[in-house]
N, C-alpha and C positions, 0 to 999 in steps of 0.2 A: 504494500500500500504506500502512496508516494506521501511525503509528507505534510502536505496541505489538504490532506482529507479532512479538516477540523472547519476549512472556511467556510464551505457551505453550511454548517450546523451550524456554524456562529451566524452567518448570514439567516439562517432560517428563524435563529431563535430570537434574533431581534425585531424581524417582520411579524412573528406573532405576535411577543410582547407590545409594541406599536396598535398592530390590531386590537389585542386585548385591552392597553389603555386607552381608544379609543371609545371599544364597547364600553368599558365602565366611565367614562363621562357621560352615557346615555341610557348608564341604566335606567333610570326613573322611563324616558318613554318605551326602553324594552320590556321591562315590567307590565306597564300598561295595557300593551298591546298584545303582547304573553297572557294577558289576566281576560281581555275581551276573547281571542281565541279559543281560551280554555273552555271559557263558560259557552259561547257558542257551541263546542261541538259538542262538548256534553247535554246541553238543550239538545242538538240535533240526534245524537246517539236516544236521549231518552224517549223523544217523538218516536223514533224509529222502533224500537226496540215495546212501543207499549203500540203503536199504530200495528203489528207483527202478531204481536199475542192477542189483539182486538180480532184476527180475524181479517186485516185489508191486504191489498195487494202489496205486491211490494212496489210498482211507481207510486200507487196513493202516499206508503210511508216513507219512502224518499221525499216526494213533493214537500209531503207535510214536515219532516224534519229540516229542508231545508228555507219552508218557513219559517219555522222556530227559530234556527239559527241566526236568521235573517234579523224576529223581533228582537231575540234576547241583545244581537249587536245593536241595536238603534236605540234599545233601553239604554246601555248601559254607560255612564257618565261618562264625557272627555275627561282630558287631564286639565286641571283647574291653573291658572292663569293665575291667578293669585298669590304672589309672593309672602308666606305669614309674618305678622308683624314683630319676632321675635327676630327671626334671621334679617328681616330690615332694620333694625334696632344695631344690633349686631353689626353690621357691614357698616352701617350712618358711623359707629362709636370707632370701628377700628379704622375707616380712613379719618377721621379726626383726629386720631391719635398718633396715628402715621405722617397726616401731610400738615396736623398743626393749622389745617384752615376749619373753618365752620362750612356745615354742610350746609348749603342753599337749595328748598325744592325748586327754586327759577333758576336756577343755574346747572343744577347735577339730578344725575339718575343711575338708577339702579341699573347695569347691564349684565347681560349675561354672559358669557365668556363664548358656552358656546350655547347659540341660539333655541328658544325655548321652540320653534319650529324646528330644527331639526336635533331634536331631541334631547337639550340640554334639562338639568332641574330645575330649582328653586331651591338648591342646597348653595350653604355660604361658600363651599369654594369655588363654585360654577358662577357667582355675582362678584359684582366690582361696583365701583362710584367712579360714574365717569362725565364730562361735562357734556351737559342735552346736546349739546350741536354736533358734537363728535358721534355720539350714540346714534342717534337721526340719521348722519350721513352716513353711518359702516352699514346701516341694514341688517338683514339676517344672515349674512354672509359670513361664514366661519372659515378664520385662515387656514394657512394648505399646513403649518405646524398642529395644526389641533389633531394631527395623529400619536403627534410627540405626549400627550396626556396634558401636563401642568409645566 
């Protein structure tokens, strides 16, 4: 074996770790969306499965379960938008303490790091305090390092 058989594994093992710190900046909406999923197919398994023992065909219990599927996904809550007031409290207290200036609601906001559209939280290390005009103009555009984690 020649003696750089090692660089590919080092190569390999830092493209997943990258991958892997990226998924976990986004747990919260892979949670989410894992959690609508679930309940979906289990609604559609249990239509199915009791539309079966009722006696119906089996397109009636397909049809019917992926109705089900269909309502239990439109029930079931988005991910809420609401930053809580604890962890805004929190972020207000620690750039004060850091930048020595007072936090202004007309001047600064709360931003996310990486964007609550593509799939960042509302946990304190995913926010920052940054000035409204800056925020306003980056969009939800999340830079090409947000593979890097933090």
């Amino acid at each position: 074996m020649p003696p750089e058989w090692w660089i590919p594994r080092v190569i390999g093992f830092i493209v997943i770790t990258l991958v892997l710190a990226s998924l976990n900046r986004r747990r919260e909406a892979i949670i989410h969306k894992f959690r609508r999923v679930f309940f979906a197919e289990c609604a559609y398994f249990a239509v199915v499965y009791l539309m079966m023992h009722a006696g119906r065909t089996i397109i009636e219990a397909l049809l019917a379960g992926i109705l089900a599927a269909v309502i239990v996904n439109r029930i079931m809550p988005g991910r809420s938008r609401h930053i809580p007031s604890s962890v805004r409290r929190r972020k207000i207290a620690e750039y004060e303490l850091r930048t020595g200036k007072k936090f202004n609601s007309r001047k600064h906001e709360l931003d996310h790091e990486v964007a609550f559209s593509r799939g960042g939280s509302h946990t304190s290390e995913n926010l920052r305090v940054l000035e409204r005009k800056k925020n306003r103009s980056k969009g939800a555009k999340s830079p090409w390092w947000d593979l890097l984690g933090r």
